[in-house]
VEXVO-245704 format. One record per atom (N, C-alpha, C): residue in three letters; z, y, x. Coordinates in Angstrom, 1 decimal. Layout:
<recs>
code;pz;py;px
ALA;Z;Y;X
...
</recs>
This chain:
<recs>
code;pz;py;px
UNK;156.7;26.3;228.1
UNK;157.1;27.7;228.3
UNK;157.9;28.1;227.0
UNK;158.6;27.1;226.3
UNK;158.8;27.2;224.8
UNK;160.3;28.7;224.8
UNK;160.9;28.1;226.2
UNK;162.5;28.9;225.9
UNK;162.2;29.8;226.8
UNK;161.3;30.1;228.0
UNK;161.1;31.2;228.4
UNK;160.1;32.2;227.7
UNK;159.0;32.0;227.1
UNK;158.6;32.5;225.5
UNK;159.5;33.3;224.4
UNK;160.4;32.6;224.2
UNK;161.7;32.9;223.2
UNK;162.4;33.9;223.9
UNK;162.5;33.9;225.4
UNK;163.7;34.9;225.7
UNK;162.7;36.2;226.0
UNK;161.8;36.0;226.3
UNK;160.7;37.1;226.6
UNK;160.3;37.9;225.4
UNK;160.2;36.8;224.4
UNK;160.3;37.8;223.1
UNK;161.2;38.5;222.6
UNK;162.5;37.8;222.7
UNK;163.8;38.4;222.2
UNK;163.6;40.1;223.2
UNK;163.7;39.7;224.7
UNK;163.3;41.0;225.6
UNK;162.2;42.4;225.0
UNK;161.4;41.7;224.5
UNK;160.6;42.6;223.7
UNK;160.9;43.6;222.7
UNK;161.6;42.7;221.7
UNK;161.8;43.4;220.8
UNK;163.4;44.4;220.7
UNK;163.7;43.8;222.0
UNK;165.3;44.5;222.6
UNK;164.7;45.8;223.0
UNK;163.8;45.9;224.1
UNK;162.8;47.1;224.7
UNK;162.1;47.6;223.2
UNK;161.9;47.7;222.1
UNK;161.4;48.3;221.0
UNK;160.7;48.1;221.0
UNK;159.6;46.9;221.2
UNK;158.0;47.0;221.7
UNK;157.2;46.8;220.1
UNK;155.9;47.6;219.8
UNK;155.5;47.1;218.2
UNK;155.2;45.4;218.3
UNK;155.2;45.0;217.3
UNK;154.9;43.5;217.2
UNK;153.7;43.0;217.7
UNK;152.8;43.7;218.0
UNK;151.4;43.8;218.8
UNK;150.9;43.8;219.8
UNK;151.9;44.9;220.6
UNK;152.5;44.6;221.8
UNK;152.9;43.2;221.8
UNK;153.9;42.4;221.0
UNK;154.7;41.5;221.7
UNK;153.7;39.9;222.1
UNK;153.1;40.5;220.5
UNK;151.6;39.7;220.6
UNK;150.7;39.4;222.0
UNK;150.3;40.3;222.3
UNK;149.5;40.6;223.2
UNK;150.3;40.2;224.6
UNK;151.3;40.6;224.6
UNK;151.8;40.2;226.4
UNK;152.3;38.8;226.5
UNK;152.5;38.1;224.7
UNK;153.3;37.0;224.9
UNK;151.8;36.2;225.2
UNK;150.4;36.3;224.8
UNK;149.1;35.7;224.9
UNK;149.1;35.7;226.3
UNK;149.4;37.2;227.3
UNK;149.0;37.2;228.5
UNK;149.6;36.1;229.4
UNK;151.1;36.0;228.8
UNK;151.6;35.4;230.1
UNK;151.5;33.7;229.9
UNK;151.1;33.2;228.3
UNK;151.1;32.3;228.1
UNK;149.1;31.6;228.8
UNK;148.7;32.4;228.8
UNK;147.3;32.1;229.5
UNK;147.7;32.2;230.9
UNK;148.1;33.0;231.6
UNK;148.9;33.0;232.9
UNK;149.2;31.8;233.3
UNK;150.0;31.1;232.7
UNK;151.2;29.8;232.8
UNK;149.8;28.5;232.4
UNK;149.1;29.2;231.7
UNK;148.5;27.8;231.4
UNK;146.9;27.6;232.9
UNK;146.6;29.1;233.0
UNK;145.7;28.8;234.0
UNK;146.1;28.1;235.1
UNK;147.5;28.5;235.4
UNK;148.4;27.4;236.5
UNK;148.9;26.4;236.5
UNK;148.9;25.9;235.4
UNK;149.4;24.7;235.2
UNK;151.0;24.7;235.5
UNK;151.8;25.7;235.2
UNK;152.8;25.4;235.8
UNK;153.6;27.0;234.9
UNK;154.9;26.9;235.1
UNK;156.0;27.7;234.8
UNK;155.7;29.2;235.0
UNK;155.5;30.2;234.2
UNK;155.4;31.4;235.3
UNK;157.0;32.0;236.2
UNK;158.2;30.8;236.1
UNK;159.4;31.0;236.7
UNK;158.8;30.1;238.5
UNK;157.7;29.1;238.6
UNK;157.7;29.0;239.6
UNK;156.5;29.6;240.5
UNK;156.0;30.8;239.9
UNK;154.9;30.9;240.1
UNK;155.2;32.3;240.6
UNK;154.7;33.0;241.9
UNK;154.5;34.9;242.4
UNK;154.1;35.2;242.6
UNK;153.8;36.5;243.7
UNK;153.1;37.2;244.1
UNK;151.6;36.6;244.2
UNK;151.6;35.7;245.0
UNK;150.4;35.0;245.8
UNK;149.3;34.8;244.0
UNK;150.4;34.2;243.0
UNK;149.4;33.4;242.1
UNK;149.1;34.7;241.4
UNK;149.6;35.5;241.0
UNK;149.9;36.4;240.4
UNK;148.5;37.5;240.8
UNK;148.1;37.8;242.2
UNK;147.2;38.3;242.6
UNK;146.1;37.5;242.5
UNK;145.7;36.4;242.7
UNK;144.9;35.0;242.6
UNK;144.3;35.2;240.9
UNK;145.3;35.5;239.8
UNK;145.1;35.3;238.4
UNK;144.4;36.8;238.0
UNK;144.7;37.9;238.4
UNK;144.1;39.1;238.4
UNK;142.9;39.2;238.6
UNK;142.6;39.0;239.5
UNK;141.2;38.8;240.6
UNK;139.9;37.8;239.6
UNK;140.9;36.9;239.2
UNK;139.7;36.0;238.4
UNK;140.0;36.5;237.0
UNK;140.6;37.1;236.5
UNK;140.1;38.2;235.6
UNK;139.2;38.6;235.6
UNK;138.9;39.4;236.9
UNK;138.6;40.4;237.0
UNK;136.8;40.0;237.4
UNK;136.8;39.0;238.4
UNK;135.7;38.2;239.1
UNK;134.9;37.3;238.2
UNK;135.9;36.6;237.4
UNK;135.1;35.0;236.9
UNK;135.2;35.5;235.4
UNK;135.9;35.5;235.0
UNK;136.0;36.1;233.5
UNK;135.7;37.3;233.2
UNK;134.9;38.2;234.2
UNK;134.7;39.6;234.1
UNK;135.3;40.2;232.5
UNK;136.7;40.5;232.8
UNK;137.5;40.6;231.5
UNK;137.4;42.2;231.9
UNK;137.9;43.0;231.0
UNK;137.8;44.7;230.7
UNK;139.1;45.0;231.1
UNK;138.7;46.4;231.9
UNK;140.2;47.1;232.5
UNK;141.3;47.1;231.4
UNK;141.4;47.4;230.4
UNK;142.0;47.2;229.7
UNK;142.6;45.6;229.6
UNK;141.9;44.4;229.7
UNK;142.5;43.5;229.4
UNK;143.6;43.2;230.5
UNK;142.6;43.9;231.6
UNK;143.3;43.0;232.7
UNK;144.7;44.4;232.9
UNK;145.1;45.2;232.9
UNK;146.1;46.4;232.9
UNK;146.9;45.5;231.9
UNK;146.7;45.1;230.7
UNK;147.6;44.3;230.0
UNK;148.5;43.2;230.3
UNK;147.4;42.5;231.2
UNK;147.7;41.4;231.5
UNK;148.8;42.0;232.4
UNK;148.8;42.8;233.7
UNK;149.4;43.0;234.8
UNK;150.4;43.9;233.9
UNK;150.7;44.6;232.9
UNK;151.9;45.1;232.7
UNK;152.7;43.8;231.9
UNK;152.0;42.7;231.3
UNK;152.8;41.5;230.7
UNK;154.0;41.0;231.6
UNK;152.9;40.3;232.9
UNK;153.6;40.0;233.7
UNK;154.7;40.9;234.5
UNK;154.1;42.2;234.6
UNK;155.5;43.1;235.3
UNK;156.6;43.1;234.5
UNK;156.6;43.3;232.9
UNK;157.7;42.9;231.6
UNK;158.3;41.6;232.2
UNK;157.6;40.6;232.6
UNK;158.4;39.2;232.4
UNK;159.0;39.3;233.5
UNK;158.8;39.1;234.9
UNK;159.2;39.3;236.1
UNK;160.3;40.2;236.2
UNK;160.0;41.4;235.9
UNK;161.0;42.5;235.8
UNK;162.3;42.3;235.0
UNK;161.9;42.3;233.9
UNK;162.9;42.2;232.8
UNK;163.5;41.0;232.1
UNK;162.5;40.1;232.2
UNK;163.1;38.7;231.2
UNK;163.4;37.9;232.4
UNK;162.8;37.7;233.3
UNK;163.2;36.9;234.8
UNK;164.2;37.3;235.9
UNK;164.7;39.0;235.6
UNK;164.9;39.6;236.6
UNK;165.1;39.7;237.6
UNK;163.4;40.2;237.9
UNK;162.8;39.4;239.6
UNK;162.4;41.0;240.2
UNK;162.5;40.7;241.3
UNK;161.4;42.3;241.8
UNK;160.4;42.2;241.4
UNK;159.4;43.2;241.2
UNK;158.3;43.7;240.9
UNK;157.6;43.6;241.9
UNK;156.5;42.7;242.8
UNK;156.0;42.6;244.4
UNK;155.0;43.2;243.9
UNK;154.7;43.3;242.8
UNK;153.2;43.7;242.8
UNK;152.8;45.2;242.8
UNK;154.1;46.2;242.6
UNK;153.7;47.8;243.4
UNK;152.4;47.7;244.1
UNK;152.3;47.3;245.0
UNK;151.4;48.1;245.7
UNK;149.9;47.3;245.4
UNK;149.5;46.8;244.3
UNK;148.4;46.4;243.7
UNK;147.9;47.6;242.8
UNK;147.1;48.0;243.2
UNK;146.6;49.1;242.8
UNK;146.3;49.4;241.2
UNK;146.6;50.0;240.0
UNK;146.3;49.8;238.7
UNK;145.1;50.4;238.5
UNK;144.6;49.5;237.6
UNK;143.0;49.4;237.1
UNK;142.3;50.6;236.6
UNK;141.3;51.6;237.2
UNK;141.5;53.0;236.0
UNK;140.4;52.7;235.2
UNK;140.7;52.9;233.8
UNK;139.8;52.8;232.9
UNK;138.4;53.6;233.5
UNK;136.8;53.1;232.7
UNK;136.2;53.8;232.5
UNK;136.0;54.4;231.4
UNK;136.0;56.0;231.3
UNK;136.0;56.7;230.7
UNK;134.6;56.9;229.7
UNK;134.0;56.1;228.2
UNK;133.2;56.1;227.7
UNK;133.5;57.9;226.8
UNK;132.3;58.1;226.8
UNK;132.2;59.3;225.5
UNK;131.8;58.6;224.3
UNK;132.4;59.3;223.3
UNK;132.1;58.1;221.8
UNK;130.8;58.4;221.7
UNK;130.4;57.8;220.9
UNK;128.8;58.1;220.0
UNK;129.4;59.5;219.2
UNK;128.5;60.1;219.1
UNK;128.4;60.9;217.5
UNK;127.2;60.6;217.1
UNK;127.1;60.6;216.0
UNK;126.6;60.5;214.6
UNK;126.6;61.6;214.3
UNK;125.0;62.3;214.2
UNK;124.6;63.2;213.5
UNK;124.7;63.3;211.9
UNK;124.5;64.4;211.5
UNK;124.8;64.6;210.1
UNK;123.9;63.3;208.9
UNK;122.7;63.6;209.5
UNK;122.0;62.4;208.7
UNK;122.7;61.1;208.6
UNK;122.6;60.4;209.8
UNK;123.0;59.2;210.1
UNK;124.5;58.8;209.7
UNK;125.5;59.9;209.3
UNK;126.5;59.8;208.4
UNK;126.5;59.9;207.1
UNK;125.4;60.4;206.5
UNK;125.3;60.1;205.6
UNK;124.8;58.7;205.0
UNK;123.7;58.7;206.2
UNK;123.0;57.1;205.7
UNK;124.2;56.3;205.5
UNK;125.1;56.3;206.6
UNK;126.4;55.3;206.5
UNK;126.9;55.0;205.4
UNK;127.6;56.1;204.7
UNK;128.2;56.1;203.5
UNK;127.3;55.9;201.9
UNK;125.8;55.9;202.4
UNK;124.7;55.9;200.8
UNK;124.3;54.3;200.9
UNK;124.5;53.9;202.2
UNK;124.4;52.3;202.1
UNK;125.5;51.4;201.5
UNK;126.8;51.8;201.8
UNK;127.7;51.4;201.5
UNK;128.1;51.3;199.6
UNK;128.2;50.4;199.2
UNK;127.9;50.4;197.8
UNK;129.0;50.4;197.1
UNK;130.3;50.0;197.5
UNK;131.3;49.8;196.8
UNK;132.2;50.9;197.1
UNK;132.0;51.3;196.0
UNK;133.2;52.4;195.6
UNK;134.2;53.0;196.9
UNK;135.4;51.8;196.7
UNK;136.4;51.7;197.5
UNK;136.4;51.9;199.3
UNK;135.0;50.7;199.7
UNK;134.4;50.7;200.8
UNK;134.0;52.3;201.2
UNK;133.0;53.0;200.6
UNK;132.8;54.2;201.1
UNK;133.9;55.1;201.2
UNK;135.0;55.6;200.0
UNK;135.7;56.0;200.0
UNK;136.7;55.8;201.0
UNK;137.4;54.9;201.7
UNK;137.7;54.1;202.9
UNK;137.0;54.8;203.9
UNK;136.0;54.7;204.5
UNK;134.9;55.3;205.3
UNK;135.1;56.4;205.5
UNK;135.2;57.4;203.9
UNK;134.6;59.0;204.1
UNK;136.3;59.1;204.3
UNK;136.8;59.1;204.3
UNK;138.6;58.9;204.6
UNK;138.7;59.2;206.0
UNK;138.5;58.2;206.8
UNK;138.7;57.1;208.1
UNK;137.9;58.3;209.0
UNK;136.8;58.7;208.4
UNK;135.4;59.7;209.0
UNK;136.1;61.4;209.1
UNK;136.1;61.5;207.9
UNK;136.9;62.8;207.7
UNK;138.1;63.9;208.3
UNK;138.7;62.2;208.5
UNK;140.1;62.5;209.0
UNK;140.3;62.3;210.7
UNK;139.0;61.6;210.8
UNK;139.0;61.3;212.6
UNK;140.2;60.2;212.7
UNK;140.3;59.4;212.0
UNK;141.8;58.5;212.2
UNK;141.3;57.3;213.1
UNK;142.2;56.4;213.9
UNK;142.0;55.7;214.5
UNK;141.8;54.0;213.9
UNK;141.6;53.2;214.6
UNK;141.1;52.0;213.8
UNK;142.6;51.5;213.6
UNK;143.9;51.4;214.3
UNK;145.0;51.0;214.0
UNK;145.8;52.1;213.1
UNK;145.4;53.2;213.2
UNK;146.1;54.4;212.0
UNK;145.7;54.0;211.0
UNK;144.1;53.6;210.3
UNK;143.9;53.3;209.5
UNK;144.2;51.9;208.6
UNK;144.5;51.2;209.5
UNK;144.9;50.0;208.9
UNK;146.2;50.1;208.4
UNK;146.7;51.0;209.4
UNK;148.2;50.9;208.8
UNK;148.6;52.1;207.1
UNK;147.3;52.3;206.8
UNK;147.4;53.7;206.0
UNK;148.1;53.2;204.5
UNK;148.6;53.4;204.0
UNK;149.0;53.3;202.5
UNK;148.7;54.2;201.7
UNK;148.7;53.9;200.3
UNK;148.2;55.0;199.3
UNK;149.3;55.8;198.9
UNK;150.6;55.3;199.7
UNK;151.7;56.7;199.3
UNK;151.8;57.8;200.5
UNK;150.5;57.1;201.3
UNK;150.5;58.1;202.9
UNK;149.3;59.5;202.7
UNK;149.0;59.5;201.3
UNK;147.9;60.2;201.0
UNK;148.4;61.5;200.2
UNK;148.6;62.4;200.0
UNK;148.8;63.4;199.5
UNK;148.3;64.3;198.7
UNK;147.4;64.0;197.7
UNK;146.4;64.5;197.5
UNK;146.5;65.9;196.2
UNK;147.2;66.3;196.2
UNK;147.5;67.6;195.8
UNK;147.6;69.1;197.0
UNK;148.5;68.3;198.2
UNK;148.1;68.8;198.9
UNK;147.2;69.1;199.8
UNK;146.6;67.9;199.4
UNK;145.2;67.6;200.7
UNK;145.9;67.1;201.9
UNK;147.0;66.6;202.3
UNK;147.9;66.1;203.5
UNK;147.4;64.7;203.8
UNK;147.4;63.8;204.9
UNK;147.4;62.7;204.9
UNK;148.6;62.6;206.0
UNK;149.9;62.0;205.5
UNK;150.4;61.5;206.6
UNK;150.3;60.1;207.7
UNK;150.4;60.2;208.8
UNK;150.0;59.4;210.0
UNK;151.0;58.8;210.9
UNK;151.2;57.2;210.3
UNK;152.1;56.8;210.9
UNK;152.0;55.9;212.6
UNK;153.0;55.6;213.1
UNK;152.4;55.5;214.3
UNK;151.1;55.8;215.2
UNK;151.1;56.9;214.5
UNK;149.6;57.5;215.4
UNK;149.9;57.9;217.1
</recs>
């Protein structure tokens, strides 16, 4: 799949896609191609629904994995293959909608008095404070902090 890989990527990052994205869809379709043993240029509809299903069935994989999977493949078909899209009328997966935990006042503090290293808590009461997301926070830098004004800017949030 080495030059259909390469053009799918090139496709990617032509569409602006983050690098994570490109990550992620180039995994999908390359599991795709490998569960079939075969090219995803000779492979459609039929397998295409067939590979979903055992997502979904045998690998009991998460809506989310499997929506990924099915928007990789619509990317490749669509755009890098330029194939129709047969798979419209396959219904898309709707998340289950979880409520977060909250953590009461106590049990946030326990968090942070366990936590022993300086940096680590400070990180935490940051991350906690600010309600930031697990990818906002990674991406955070210490020139994204403002601390005169009390501002934190947020990039790709």
């Amino acid at each position: 799949m080495g030059k259909l890989r390469e053009q799918m990527k090139g496709d990617l990052e032509l569409k602006g896609m983050s690098p994570h994205t490109q990550e992620i869809y180039l995994r999908q379709v390359n599991q795709f191609a490998r569960h079939h043993g075969r090219s995803p240029r000779q492979l459609g509809e039929k397998e295409i629904k067939e590979y979903l299903l055992y997502l979904i069935r045998e690998k009991k994989a998460s809506t989310s994995t499997v929506n990924q999977c099915y928007h990789a493949l619509k990317f490749l078909y669509k755009t890098t293959l330029n194939r129709e899209w047969v798979m419209a009328r396959v219904p898309h997966l709707k998340s289950l909608k979880q409520l977060p935990i909250v953590l009461d006042k106590e049990e946030v503090e326990s968090l942070f008095s366990v936590t022993k290293n300086l940096k680590h808590r400070a990180i935490l009461m940051l991350i906690y404070s600010s309600g930031l997301r697990l990818m906002e926070a990674a991406h955070l830098k210490v020139t994204d902090i403002d601390s005169k004004r009390m501002l934190l800017r947020i990039k790709q949030g």
